[in-house]
C-alpha positions as CSV (number, residue, x, y, z in Angstrom):
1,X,103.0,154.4,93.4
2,X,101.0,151.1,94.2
3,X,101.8,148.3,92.0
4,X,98.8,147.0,89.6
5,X,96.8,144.3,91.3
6,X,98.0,141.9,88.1
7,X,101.5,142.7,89.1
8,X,100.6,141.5,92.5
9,X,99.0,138.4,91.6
10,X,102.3,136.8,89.9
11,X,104.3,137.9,92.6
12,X,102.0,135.7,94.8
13,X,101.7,133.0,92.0
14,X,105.5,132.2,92.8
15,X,105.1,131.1,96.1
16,X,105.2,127.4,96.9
17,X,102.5,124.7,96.3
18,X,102.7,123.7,100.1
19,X,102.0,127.5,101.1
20,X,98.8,127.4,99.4
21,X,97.6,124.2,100.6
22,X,98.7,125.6,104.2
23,X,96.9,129.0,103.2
24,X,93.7,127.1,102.2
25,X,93.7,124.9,105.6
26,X,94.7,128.2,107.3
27,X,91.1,129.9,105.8
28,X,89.3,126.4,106.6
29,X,89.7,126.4,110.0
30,X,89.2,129.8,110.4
31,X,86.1,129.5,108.3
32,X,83.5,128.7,111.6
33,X,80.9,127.3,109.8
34,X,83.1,124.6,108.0
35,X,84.9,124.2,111.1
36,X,82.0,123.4,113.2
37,X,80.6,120.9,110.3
38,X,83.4,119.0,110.3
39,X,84.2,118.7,114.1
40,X,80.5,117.4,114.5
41,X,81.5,114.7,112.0
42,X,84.4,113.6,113.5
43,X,82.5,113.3,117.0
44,X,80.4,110.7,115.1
45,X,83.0,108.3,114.6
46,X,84.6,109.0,118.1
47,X,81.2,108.4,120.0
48,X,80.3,105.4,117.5
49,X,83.6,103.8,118.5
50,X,83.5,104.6,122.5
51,X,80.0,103.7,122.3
52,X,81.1,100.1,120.8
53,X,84.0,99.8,123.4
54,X,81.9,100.0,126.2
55,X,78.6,97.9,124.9
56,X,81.2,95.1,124.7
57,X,82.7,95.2,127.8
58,X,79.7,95.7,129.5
59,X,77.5,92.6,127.2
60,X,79.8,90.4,125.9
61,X,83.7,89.6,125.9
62,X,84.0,89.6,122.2
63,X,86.3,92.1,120.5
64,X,85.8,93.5,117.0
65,X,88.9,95.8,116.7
66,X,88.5,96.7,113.1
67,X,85.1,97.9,114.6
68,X,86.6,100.0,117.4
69,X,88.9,101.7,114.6
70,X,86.2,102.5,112.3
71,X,83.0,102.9,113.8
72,X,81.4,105.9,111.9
73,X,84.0,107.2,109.6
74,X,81.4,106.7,106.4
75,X,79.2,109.0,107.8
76,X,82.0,111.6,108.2
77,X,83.3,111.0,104.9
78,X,80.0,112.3,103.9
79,X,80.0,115.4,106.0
80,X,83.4,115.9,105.0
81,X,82.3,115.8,101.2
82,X,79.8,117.8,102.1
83,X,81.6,120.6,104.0
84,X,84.1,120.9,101.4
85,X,81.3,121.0,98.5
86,X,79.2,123.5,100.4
87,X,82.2,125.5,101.5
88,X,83.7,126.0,97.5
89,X,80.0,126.7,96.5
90,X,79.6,129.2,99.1
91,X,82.7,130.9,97.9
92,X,81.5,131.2,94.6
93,X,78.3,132.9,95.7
94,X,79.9,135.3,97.7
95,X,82.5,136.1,95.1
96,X,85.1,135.5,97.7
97,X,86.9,133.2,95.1
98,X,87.5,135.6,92.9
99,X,90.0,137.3,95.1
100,X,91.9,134.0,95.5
101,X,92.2,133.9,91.8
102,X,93.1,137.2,91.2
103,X,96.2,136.1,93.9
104,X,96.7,132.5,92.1
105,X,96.8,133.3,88.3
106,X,97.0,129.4,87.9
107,X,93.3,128.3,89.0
108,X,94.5,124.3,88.8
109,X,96.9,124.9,92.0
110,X,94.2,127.2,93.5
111,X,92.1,124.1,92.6
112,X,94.6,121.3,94.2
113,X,95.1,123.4,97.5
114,X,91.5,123.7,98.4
115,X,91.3,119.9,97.6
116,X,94.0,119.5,100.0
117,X,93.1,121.8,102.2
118,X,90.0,120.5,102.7
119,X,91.3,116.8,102.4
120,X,93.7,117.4,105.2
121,X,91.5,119.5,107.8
122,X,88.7,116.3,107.4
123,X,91.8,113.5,107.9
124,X,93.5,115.3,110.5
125,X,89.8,115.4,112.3
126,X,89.4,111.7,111.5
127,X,92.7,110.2,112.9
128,X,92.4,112.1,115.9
129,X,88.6,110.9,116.8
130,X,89.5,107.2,115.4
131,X,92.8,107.4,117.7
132,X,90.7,108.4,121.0
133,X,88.5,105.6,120.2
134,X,91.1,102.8,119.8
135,X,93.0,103.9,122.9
136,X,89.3,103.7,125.0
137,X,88.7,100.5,123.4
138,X,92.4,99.1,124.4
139,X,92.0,100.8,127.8
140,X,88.8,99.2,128.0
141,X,89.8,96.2,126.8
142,X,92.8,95.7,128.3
143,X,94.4,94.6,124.9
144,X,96.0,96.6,122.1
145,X,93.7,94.5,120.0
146,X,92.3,97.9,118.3
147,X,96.1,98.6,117.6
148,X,96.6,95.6,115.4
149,X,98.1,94.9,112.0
150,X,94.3,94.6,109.9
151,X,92.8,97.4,112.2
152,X,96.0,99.8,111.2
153,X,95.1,98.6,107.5
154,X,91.5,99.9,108.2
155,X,92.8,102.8,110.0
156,X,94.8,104.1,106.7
157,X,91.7,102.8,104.5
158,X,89.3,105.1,106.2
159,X,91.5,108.2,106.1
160,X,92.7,107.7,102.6
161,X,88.6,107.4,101.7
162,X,87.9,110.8,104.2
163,X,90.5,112.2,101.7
164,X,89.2,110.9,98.5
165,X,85.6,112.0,99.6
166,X,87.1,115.5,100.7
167,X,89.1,115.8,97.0
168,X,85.5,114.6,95.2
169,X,83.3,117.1,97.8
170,X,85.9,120.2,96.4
171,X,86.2,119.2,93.1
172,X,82.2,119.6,92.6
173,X,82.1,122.5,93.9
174,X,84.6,124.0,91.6
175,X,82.5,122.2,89.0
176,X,78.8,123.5,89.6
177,X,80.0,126.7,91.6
178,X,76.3,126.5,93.7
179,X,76.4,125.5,97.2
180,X,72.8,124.4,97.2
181,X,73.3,122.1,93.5
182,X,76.6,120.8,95.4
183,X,74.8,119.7,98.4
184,X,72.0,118.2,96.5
185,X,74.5,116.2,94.8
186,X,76.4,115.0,97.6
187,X,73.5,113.7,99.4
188,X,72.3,111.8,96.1
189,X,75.4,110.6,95.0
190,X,76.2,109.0,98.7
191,X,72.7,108.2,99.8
192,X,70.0,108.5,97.7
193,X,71.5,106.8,94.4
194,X,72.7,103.8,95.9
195,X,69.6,103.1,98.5
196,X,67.5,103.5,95.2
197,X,69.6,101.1,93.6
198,X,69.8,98.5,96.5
199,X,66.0,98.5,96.9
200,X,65.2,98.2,92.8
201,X,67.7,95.2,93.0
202,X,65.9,93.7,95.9
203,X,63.0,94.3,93.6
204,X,64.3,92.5,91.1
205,X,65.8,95.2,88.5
206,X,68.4,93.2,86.7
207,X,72.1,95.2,87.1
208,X,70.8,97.5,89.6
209,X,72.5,95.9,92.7
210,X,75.9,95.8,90.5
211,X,75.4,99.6,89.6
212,X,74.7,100.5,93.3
213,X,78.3,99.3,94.2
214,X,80.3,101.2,92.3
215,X,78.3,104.5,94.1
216,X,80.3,106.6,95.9
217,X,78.5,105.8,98.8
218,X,79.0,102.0,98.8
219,X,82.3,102.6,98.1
220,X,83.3,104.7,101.1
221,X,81.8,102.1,103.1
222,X,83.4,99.0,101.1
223,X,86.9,101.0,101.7
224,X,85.7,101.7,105.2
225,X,84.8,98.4,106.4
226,X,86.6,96.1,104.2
227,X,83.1,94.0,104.0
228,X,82.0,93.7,100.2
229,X,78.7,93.7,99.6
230,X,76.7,91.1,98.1
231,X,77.4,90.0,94.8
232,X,80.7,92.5,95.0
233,X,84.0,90.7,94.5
234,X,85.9,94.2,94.5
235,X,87.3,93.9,98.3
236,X,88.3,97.3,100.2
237,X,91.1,97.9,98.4
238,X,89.5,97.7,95.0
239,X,86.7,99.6,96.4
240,X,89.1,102.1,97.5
241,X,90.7,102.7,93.7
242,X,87.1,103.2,92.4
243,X,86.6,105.8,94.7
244,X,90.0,107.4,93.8
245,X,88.7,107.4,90.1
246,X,85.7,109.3,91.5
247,X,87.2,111.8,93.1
248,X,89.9,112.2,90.0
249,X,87.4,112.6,87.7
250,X,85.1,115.4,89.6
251,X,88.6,117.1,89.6
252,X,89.2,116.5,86.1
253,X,85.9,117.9,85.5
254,X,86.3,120.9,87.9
255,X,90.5,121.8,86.1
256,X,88.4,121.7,82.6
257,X,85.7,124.3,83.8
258,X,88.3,126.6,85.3
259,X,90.6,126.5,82.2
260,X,87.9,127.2,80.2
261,X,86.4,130.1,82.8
């Protein structure tokens, strides 16, 4: 006689934390559309940064390392907030998260392995596309220069902020359950918000500039870059915890919705 599906679900709700987040990179890459998104990310960064490498050899003999290491890796943070929002949201829709509750009783882990599933399918992407570029760039030229101790620091800033972003992108889509609301979001929240902000500072709008930095946007690219913006005394690093209280409070916000159904 088959065992009730509710019987089956806690059986499944006592396998390990790490088996889930495996399960849910597992379904990501397997998941073609996602896939797809997020490997045309990651070719931005890896073009950006070849694309540096050999404008510098060929015009001028001046090395940016930090440059080589980095080049792009804001705009996948974006498409890697994006495929993770889109992806949840899309899940929803279809009802094919209902099945992965019914197996994972406990929606918060259900909730932290799609985070780091997502998170680690978008930072695996990112180190592999930043590490092409820095060994063209050292091949190039002729220097470990993009191997050095501050562009290392980058390095780890950039995939720590593709993870953060990641964590924020599936945490909203937990939250608003729509792929089209979680993608309208995204783009405001990384582009639209803070360009408004920038330009009605420029305009004169008293606090606006100040507001636009603590964006999500600016923030990825603050973390990214390690160059504040003007006015902004955070530096990367601080930059870098903002964005981590982001992306804990989206997922905050997305564990409150689930307990509450």
């Amino acid at each position: 006689m088959p065992r009730p599906p509710i019987r089956i679900a806690y059986r499944h709700d006592t396998q390990r934390p790490a088996d889930l987040v495996y399960a849910e990179m597992a379904r990501i890459i397997r998941t073609r559309a996602s896939l797809v998104v997020l490997i045309l990310g990651a070719a931005v960064p890896l073009v950006l940064g070849v694309g540096q490498a050999i404008y510098r050899k060929v015009s001028s003999p001046a090395s940016d390392p930090t440059g080589f290491a980095t080049a792009g890796v804001d705009i996948f943070a974006f498409v890697a907030a994006l495929a993770a929002a889109i992806g949840v949201g899309r899940d929803y829709q279809t009802g094919a998260i209902a099945f992965r509750m019914l197996l994972v009783p406990r929606h918060g882990r259900l909730l932290a392995a799609s985070a780091l599933g997502y998170s680690g399918v978008a930072a695996a992407l990112a180190l592999l596309a930043m590490f092409v570029g820095g060994v063209f760039a050292a091949v190039l030229g002729g220097t470990l220069a993009p191997f050095s101790v501050d562009s290392v620091a980058a390095v780890v800033r950039s995939i720590a902020a593709v993870v953060l972003a990641s964590c924020f992108g599936a945490g909203l889509g937990y939250a608003v359950r729509s792929a089209t609301i979680a993608a309208i979001v995204i783009i405001t929240v990384f582009w639209l918000a803070p360009i408004t902000l920038l330009i009605a500072g420029l305009s004169g709008v008293a606090g606006a500039a100040a507001i636009a930095n603590i964006t999500i946007g600016i923030l990825v690219g603050q973390a990214i870059s390690g160059t504040p913006e003007p006015g902004d005394n955070l530096g990367p690093w601080g930059a870098l915890l903002l964005l981590t209280i982001w992306s804990a409070g989206v997922l905050l916000l997305a564990a409150l919705r689930l307990k509450g159904k």
